[in-house]
mmCIF file of the C-alpha atoms, coordinates in Angstrom:
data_MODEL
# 
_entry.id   MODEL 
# 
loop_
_atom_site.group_PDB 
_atom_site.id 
_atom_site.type_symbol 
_atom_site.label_atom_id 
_atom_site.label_alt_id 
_atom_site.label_comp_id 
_atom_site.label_asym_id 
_atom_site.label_entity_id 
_atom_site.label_seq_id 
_atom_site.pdbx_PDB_ins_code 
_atom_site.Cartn_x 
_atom_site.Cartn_y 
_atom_site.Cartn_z 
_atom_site.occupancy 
_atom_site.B_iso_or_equiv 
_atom_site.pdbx_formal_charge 
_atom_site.auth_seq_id 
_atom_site.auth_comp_id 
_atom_site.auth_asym_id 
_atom_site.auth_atom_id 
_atom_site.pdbx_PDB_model_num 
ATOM 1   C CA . UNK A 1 1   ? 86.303 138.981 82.223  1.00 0.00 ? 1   UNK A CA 1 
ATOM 2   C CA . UNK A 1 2   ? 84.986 141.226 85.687  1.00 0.00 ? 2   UNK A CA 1 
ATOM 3   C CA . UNK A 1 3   ? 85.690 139.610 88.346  1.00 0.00 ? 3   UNK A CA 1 
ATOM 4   C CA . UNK A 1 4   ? 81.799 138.155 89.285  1.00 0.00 ? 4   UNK A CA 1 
ATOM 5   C CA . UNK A 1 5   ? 82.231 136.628 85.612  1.00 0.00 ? 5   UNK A CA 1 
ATOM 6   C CA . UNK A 1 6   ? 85.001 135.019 86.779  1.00 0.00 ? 6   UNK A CA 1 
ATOM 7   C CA . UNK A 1 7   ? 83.858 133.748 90.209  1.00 0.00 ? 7   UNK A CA 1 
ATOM 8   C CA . UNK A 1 8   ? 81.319 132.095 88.087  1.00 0.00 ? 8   UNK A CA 1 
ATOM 9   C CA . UNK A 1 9   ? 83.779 130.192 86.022  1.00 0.00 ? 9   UNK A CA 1 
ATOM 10  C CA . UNK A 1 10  ? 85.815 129.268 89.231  1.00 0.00 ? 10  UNK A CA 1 
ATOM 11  C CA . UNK A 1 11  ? 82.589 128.116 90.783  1.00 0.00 ? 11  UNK A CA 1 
ATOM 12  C CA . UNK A 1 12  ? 81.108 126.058 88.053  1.00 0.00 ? 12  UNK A CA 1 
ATOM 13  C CA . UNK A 1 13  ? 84.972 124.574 87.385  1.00 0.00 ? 13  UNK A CA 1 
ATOM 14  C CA . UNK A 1 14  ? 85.332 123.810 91.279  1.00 0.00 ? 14  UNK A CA 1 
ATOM 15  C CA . UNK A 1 15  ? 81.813 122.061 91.043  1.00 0.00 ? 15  UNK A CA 1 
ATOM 16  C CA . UNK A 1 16  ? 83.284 119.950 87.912  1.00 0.00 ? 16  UNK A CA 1 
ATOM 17  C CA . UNK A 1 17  ? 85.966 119.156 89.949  1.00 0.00 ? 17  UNK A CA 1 
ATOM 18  C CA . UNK A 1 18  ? 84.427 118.358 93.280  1.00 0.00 ? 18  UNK A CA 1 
ATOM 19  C CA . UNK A 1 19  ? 81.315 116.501 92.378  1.00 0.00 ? 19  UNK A CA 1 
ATOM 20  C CA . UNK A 1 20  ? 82.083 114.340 88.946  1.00 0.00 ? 20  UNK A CA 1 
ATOM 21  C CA . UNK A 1 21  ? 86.161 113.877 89.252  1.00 0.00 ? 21  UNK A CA 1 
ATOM 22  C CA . UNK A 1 22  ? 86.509 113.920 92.869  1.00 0.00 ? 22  UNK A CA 1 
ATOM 23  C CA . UNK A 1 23  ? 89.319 115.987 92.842  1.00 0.00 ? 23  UNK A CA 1 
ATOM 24  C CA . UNK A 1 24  ? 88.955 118.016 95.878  1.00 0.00 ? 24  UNK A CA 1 
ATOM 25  C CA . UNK A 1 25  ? 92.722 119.197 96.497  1.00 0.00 ? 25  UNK A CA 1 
ATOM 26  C CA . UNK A 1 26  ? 92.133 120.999 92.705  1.00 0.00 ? 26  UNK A CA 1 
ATOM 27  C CA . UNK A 1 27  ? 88.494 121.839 93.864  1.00 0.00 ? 27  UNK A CA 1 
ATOM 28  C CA . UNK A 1 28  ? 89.826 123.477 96.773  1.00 0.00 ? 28  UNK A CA 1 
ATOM 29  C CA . UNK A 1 29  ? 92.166 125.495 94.942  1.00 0.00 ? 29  UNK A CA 1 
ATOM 30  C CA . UNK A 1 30  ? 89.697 127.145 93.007  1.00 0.00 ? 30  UNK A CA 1 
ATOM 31  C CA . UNK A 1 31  ? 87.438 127.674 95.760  1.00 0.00 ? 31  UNK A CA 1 
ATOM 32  C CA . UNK A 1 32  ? 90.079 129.553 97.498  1.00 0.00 ? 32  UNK A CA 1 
ATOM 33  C CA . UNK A 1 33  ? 90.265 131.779 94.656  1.00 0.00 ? 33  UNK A CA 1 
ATOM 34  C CA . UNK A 1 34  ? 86.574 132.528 94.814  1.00 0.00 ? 34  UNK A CA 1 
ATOM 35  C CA . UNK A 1 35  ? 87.040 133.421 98.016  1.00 0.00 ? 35  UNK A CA 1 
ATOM 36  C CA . UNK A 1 36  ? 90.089 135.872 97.300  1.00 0.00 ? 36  UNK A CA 1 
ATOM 37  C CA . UNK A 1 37  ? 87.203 137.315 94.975  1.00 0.00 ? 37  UNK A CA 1 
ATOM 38  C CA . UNK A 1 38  ? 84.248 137.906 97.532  1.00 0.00 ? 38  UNK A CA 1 
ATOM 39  C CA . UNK A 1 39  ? 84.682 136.508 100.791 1.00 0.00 ? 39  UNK A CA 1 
ATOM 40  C CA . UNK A 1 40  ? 81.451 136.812 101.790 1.00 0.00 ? 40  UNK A CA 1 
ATOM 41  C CA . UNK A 1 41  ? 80.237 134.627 98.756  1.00 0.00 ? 41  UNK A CA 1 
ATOM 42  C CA . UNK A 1 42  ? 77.545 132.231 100.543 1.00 0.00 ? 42  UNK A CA 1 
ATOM 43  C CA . UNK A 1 43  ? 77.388 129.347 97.298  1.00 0.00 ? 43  UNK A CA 1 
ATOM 44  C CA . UNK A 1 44  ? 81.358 129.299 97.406  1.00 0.00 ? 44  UNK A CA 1 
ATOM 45  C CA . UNK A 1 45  ? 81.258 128.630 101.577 1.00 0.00 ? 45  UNK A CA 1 
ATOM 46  C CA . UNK A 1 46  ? 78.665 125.998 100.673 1.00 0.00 ? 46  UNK A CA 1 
ATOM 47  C CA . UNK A 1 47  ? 80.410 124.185 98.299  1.00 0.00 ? 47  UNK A CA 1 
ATOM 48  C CA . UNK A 1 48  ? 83.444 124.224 100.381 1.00 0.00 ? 48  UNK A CA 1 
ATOM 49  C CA . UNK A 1 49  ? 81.777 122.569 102.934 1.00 0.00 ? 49  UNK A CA 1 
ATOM 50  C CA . UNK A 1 50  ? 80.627 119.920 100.580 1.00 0.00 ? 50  UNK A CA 1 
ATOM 51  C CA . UNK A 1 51  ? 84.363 119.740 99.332  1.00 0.00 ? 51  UNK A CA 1 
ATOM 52  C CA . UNK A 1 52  ? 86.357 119.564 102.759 1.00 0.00 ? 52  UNK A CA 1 
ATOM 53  C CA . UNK A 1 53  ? 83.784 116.731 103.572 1.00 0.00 ? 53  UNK A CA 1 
ATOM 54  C CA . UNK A 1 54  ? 84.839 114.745 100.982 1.00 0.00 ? 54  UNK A CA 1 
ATOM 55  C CA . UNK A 1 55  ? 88.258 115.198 101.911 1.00 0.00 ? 55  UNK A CA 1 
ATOM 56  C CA . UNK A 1 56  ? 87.785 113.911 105.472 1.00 0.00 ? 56  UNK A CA 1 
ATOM 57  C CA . UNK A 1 57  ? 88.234 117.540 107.155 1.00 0.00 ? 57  UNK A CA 1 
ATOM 58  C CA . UNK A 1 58  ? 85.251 117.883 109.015 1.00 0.00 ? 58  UNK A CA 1 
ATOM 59  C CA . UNK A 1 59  ? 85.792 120.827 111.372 1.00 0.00 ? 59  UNK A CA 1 
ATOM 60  C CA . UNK A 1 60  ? 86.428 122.684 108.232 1.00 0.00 ? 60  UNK A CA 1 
ATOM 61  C CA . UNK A 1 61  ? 83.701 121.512 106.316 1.00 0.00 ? 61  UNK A CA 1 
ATOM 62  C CA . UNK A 1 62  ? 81.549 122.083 109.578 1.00 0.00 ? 62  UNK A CA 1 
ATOM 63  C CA . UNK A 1 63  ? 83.016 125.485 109.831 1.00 0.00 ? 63  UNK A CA 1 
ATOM 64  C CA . UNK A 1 64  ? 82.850 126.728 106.069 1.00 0.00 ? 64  UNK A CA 1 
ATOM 65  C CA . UNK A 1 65  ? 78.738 125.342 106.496 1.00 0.00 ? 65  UNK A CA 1 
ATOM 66  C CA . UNK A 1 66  ? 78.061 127.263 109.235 1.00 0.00 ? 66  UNK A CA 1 
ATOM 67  C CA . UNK A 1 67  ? 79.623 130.464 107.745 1.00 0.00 ? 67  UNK A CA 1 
ATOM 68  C CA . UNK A 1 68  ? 77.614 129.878 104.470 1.00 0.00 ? 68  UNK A CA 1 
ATOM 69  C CA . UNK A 1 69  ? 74.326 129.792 106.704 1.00 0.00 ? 69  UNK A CA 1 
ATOM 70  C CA . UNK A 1 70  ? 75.298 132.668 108.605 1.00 0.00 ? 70  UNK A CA 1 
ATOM 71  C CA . UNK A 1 71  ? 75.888 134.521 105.466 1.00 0.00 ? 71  UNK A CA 1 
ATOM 72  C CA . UNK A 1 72  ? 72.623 133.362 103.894 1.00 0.00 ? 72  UNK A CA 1 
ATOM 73  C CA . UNK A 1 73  ? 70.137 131.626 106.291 1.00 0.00 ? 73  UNK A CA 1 
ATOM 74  C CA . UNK A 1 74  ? 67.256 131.123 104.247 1.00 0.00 ? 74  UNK A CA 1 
ATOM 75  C CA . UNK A 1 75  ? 68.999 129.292 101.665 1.00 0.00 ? 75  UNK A CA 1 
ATOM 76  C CA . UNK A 1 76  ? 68.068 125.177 102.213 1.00 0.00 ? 76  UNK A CA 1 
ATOM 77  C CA . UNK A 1 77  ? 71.391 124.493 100.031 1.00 0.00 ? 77  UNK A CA 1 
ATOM 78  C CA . UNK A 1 78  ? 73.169 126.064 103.138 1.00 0.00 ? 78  UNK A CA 1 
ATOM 79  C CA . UNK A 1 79  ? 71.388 123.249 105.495 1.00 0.00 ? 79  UNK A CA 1 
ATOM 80  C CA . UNK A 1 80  ? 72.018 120.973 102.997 1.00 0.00 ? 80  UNK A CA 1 
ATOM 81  C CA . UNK A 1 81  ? 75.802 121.467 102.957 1.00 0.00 ? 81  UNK A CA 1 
ATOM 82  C CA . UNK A 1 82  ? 75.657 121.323 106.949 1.00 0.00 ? 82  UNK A CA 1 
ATOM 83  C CA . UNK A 1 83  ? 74.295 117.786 106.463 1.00 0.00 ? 83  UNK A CA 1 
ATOM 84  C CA . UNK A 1 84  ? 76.613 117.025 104.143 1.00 0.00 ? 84  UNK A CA 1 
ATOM 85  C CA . UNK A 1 85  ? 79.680 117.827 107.021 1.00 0.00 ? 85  UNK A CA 1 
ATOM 86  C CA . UNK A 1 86  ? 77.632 116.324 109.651 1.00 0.00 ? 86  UNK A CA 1 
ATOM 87  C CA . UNK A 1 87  ? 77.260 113.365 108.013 1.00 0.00 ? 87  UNK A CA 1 
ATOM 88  C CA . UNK A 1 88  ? 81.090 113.474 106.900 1.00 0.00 ? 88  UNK A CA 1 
ATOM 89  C CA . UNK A 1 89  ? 82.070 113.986 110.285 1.00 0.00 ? 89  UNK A CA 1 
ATOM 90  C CA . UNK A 1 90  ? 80.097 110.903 111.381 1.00 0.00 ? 90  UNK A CA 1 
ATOM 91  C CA . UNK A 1 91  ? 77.799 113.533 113.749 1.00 0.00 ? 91  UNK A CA 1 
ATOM 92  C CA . UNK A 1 92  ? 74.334 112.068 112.065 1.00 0.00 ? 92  UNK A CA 1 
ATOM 93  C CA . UNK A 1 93  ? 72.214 113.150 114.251 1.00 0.00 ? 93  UNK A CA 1 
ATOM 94  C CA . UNK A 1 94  ? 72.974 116.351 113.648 1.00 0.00 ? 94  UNK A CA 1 
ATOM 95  C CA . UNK A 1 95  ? 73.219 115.570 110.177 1.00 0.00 ? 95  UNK A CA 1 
ATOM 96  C CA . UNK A 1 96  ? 69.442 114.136 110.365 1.00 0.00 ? 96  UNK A CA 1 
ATOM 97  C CA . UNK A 1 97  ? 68.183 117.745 111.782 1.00 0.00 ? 97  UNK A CA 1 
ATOM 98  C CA . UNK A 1 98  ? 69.759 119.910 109.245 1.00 0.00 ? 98  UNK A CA 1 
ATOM 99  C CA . UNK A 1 99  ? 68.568 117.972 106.510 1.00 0.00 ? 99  UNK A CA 1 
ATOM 100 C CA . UNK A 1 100 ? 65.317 118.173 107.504 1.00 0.00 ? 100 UNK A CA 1 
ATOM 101 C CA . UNK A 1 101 ? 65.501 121.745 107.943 1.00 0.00 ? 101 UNK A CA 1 
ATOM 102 C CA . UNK A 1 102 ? 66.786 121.927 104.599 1.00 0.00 ? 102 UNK A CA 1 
ATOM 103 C CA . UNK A 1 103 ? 63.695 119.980 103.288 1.00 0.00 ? 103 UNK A CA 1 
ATOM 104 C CA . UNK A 1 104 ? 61.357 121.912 105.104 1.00 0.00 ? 104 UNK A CA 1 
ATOM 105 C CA . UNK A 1 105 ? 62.636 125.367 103.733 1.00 0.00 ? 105 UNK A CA 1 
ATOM 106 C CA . UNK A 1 106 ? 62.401 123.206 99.838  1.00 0.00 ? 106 UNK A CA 1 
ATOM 107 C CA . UNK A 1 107 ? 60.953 119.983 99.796  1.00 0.00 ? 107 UNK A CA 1 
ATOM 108 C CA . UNK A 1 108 ? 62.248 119.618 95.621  1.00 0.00 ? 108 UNK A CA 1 
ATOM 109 C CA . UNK A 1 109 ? 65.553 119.150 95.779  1.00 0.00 ? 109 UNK A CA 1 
ATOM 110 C CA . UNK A 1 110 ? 66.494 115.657 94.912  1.00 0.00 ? 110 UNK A CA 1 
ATOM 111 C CA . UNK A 1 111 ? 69.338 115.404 96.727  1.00 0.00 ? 111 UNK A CA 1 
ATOM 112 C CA . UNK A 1 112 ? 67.914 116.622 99.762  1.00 0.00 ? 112 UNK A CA 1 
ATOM 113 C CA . UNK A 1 113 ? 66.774 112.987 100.062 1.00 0.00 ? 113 UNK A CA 1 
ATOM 114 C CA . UNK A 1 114 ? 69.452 111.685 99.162  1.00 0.00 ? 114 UNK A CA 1 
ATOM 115 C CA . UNK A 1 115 ? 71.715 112.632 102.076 1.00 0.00 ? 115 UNK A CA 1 
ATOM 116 C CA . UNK A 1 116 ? 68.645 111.792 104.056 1.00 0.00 ? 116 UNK A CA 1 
ATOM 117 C CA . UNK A 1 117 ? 69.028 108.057 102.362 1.00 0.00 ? 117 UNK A CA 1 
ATOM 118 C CA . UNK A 1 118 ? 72.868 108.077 102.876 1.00 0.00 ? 118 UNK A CA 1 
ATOM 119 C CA . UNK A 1 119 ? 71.890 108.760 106.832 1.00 0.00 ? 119 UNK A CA 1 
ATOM 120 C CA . UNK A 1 120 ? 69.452 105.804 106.479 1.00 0.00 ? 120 UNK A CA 1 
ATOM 121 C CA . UNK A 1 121 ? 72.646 103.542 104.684 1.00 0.00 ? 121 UNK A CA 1 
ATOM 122 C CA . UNK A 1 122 ? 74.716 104.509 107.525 1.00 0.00 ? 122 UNK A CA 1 
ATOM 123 C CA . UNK A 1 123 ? 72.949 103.495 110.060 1.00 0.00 ? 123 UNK A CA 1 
ATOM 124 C CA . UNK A 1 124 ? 71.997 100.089 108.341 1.00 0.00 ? 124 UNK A CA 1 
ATOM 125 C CA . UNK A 1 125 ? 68.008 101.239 108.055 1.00 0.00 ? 125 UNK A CA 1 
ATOM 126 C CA . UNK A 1 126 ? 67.925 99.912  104.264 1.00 0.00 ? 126 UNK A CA 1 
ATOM 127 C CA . UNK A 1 127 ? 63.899 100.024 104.072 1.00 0.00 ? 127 UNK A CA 1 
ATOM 128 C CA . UNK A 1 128 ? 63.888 104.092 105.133 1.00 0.00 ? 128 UNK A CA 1 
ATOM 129 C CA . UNK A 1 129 ? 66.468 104.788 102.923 1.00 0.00 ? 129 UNK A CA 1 
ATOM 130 C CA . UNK A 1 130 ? 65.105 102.983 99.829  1.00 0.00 ? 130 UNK A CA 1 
ATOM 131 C CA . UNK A 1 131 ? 61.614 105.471 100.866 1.00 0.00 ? 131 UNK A CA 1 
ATOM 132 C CA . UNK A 1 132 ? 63.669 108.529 100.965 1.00 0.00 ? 132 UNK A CA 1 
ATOM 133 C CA . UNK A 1 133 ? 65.297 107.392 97.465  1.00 0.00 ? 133 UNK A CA 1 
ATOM 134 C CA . UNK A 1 134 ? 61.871 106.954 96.034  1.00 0.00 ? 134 UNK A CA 1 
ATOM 135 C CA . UNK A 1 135 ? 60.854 110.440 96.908  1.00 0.00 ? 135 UNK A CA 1 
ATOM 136 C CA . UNK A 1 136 ? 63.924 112.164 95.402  1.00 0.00 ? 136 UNK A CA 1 
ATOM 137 C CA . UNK A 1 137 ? 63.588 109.899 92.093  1.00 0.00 ? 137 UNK A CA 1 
ATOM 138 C CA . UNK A 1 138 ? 60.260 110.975 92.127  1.00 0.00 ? 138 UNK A CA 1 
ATOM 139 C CA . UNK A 1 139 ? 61.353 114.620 91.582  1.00 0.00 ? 139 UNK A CA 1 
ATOM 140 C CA . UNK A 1 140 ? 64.235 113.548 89.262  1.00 0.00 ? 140 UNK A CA 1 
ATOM 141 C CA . UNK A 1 141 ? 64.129 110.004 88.205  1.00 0.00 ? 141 UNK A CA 1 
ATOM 142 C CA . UNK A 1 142 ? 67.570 110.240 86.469  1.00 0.00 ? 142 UNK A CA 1 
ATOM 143 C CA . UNK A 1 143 ? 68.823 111.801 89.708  1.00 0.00 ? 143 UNK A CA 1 
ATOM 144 C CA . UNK A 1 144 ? 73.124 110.697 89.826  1.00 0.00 ? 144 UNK A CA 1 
ATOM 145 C CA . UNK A 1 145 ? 73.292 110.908 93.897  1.00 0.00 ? 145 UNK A CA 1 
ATOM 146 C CA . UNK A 1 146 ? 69.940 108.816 94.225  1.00 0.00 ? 146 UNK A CA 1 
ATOM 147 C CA . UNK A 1 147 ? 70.866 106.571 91.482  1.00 0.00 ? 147 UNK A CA 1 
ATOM 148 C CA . UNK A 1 148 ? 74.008 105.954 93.513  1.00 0.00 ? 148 UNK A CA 1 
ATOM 149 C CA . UNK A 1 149 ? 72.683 105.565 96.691  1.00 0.00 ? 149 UNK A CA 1 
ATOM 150 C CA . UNK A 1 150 ? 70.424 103.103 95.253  1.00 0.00 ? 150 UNK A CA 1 
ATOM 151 C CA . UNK A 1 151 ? 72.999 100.734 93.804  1.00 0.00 ? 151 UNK A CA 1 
ATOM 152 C CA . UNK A 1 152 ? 74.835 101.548 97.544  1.00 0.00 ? 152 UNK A CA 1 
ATOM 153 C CA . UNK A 1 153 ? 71.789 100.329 99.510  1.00 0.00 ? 153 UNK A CA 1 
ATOM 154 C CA . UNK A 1 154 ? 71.383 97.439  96.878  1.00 0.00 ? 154 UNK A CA 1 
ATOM 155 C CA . UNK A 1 155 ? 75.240 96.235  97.043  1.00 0.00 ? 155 UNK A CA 1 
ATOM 156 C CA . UNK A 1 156 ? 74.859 96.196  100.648 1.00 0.00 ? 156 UNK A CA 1 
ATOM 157 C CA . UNK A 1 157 ? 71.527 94.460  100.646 1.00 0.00 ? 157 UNK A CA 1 
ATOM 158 C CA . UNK A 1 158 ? 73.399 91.565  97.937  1.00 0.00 ? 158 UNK A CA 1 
ATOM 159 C CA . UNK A 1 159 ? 71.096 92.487  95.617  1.00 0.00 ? 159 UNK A CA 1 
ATOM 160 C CA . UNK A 1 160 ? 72.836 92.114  92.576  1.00 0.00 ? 160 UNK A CA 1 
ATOM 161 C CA . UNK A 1 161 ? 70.782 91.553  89.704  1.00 0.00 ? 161 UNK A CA 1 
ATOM 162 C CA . UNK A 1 162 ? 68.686 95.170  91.245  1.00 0.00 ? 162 UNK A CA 1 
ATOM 163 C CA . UNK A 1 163 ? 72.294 96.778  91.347  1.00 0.00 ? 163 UNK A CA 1 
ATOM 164 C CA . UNK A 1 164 ? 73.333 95.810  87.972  1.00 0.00 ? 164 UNK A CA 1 
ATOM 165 C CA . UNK A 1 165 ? 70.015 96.827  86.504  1.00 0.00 ? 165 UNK A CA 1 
ATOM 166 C CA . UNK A 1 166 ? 70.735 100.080 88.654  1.00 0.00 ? 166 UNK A CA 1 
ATOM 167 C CA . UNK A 1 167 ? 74.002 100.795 87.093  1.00 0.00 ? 167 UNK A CA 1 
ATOM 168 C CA . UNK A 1 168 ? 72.877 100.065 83.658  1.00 0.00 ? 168 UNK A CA 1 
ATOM 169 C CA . UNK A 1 169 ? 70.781 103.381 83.962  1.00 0.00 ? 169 UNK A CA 1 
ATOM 170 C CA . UNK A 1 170 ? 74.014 105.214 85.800  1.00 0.00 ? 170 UNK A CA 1 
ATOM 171 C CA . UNK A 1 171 ? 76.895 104.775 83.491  1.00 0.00 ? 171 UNK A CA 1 
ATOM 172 C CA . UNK A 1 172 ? 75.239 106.473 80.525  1.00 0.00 ? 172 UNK A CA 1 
ATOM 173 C CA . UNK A 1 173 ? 74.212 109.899 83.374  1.00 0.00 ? 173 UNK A CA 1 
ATOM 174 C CA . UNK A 1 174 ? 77.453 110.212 84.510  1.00 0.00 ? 174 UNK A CA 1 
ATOM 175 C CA . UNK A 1 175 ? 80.457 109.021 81.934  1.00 0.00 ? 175 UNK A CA 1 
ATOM 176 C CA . UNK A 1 176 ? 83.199 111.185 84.083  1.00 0.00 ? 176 UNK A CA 1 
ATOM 177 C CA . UNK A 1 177 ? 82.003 110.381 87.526  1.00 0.00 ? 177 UNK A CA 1 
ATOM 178 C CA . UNK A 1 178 ? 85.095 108.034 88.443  1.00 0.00 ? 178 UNK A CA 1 
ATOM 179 C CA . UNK A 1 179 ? 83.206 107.429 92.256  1.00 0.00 ? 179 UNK A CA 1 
ATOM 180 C CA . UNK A 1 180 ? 80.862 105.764 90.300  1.00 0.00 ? 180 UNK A CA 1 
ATOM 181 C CA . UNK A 1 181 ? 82.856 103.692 87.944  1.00 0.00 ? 181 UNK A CA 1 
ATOM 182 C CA . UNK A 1 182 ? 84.904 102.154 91.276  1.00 0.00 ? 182 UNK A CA 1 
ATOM 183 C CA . UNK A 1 183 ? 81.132 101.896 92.855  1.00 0.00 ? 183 UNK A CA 1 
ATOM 184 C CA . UNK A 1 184 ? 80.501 99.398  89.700  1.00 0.00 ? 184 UNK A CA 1 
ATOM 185 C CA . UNK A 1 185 ? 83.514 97.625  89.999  1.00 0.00 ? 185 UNK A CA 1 
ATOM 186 C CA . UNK A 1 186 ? 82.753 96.684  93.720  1.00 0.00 ? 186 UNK A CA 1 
ATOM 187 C CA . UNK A 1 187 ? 79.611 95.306  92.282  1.00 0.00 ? 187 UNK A CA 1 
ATOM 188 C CA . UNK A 1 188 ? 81.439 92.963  89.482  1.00 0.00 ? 188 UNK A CA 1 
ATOM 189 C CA . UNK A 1 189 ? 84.162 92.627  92.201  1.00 0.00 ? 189 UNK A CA 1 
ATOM 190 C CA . UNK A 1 190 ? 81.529 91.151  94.894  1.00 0.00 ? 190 UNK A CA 1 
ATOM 191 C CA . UNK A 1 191 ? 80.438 88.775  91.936  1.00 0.00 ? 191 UNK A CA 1 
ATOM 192 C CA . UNK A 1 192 ? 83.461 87.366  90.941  1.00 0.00 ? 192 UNK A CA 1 
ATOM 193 C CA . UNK A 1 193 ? 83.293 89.462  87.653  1.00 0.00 ? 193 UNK A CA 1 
ATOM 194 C CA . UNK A 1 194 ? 86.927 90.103  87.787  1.00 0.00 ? 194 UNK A CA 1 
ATOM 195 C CA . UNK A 1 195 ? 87.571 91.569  83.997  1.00 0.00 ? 195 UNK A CA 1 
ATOM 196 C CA . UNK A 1 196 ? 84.093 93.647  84.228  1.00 0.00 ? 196 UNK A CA 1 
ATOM 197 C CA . UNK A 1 197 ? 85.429 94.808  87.797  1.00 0.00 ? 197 UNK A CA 1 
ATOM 198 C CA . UNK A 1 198 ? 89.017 95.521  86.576  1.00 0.00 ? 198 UNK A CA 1 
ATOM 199 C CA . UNK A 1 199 ? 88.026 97.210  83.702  1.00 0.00 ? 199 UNK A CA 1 
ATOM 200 C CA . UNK A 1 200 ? 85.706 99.611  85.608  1.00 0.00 ? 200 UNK A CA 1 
ATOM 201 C CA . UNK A 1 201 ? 88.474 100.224 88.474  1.00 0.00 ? 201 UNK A CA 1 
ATOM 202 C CA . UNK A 1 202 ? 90.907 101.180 85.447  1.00 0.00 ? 202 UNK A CA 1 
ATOM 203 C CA . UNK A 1 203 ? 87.977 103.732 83.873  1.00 0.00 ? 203 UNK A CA 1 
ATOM 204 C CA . UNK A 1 204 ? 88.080 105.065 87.791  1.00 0.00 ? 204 UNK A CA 1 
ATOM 205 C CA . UNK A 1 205 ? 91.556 105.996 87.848  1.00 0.00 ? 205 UNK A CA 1 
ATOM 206 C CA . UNK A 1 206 ? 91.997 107.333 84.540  1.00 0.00 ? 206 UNK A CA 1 
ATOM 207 C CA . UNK A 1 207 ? 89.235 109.659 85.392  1.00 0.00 ? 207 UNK A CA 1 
ATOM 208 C CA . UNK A 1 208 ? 91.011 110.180 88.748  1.00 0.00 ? 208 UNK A CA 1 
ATOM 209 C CA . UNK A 1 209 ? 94.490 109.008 89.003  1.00 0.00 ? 209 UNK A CA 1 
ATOM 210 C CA . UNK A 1 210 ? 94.877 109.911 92.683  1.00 0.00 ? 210 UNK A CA 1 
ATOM 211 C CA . UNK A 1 211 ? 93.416 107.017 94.088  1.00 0.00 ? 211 UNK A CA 1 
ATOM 212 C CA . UNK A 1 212 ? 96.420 105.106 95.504  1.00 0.00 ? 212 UNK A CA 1 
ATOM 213 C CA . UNK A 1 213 ? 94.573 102.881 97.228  1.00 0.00 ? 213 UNK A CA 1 
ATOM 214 C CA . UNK A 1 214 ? 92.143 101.897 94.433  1.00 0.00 ? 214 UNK A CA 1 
ATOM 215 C CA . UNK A 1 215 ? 95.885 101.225 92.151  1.00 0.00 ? 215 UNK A CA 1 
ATOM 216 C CA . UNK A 1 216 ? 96.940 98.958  94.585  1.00 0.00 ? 216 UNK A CA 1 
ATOM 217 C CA . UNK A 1 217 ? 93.732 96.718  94.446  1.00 0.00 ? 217 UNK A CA 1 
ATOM 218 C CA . UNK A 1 218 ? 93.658 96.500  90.747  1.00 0.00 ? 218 UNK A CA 1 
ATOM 219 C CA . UNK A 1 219 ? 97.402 95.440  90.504  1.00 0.00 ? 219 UNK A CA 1 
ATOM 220 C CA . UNK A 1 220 ? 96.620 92.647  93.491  1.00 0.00 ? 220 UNK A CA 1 
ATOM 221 C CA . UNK A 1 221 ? 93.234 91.778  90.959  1.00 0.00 ? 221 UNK A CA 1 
ATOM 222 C CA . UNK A 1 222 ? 95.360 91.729  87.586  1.00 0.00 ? 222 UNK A CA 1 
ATOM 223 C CA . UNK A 1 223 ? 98.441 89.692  88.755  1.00 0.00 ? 223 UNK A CA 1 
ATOM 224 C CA . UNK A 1 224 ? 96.113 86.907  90.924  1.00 0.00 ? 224 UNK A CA 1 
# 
């Protein structure tokens, strides 16, 4: 395998990693790598971004962003990944304008709106963020970030019956995503639902067994 074959692999493994399993330390590790391969690599800075966000390191996610956009300015995904560490970094005002730049440059990306919804969440503006959700499911009605967002804005809103009917559709997208198994078990969890809600914490952490805090809730829930 050359090596561009093989930044491909470590990209698309990374992305595995990052967005489904939500194992960012591994996710980083191959990103690294990429890096080692071409450091100039624009997608790889994005991602990174996306990844250190998750991980609560915002300077660096801010940082690997703004490289990615220097590298390649007129990709949206670059603006996009800003957002992302914006957002992350609990700057969302700044997050708000480099989404929208990243809609302007492509208005078709479904998860453009999304982290324009998440802004919306955030800030407790349920009825914007349910309109920006529309649009992106519009694009991609089995979208797994809107779909998400939706059951978000819905569990917040205590609309459960909406949520359930919401996660109905999710589960089947997305049977590795362990963020959104622990997302359902909130739901049961808020309902009283306790063996629904257990059983969909457990599916989280077998699908990602580094969430200590998320082991320590379902041994409180089991032994009550």
């Amino acid at each position: 395998m050359n090596d561009l074959s093989n930044l491909f692999a470590l990209l698309d493994r990374a992305r595995l990693l990052s967005f489904q399993m939500q194992r960012y330390p591994e996710a980083e590790i191959l990103l690294q790598q990429c890096l080692s391969i071409d450091p100039n690599h624009a997608p790889t800075h994005a991602l990174l971004a996306i990844n250190y966000a998750n991980m609560k390191q915002g300077e660096l996610a801010i940082a690997s962003a703004k490289k990615a956009i220097e590298l390649a300015p007129d990709d949206s995904y670059n603006h996009y990944a800003l957002a992302c560490a914006y957002r992350y970094h609990g700057l969302i005002t700044r997050s708000e304008r480099a989404i929208t730049v990243a809609i302007g440059m492509n208005p078709d990306i479904p998860e453009y709106f999304g982290v324009q919804a998440e802004n919306f969440i955030i800030q407790r503006q349920y009825t914007k963020a349910l309109d920006a959700l529309k649009i992106g499911l519009r694009l991609d009605p089995q979208n797994i970030y809107c779909l998400e967002l939706k059951l978000k804005a819905f569990i917040q809103l205590r609309l459960y019956v909406d949520a359930e009917q919401i996660a109905d559709l999710l589960l089947p997208l997305c049977p590795n995503d362990a963020r959104v198994y622990r997302l359902v078990g909130d739901l049961y969890q808020l309902q009283n639902k306790n063996q629904q809600s257990i059983a969909a914490y457990q599916e989280s952490l077998r699908l990602n067994p580094l969430q200590t805090d998320l082991q320590a809730l379902v041994q409180v829930y089991m032994y009550r």
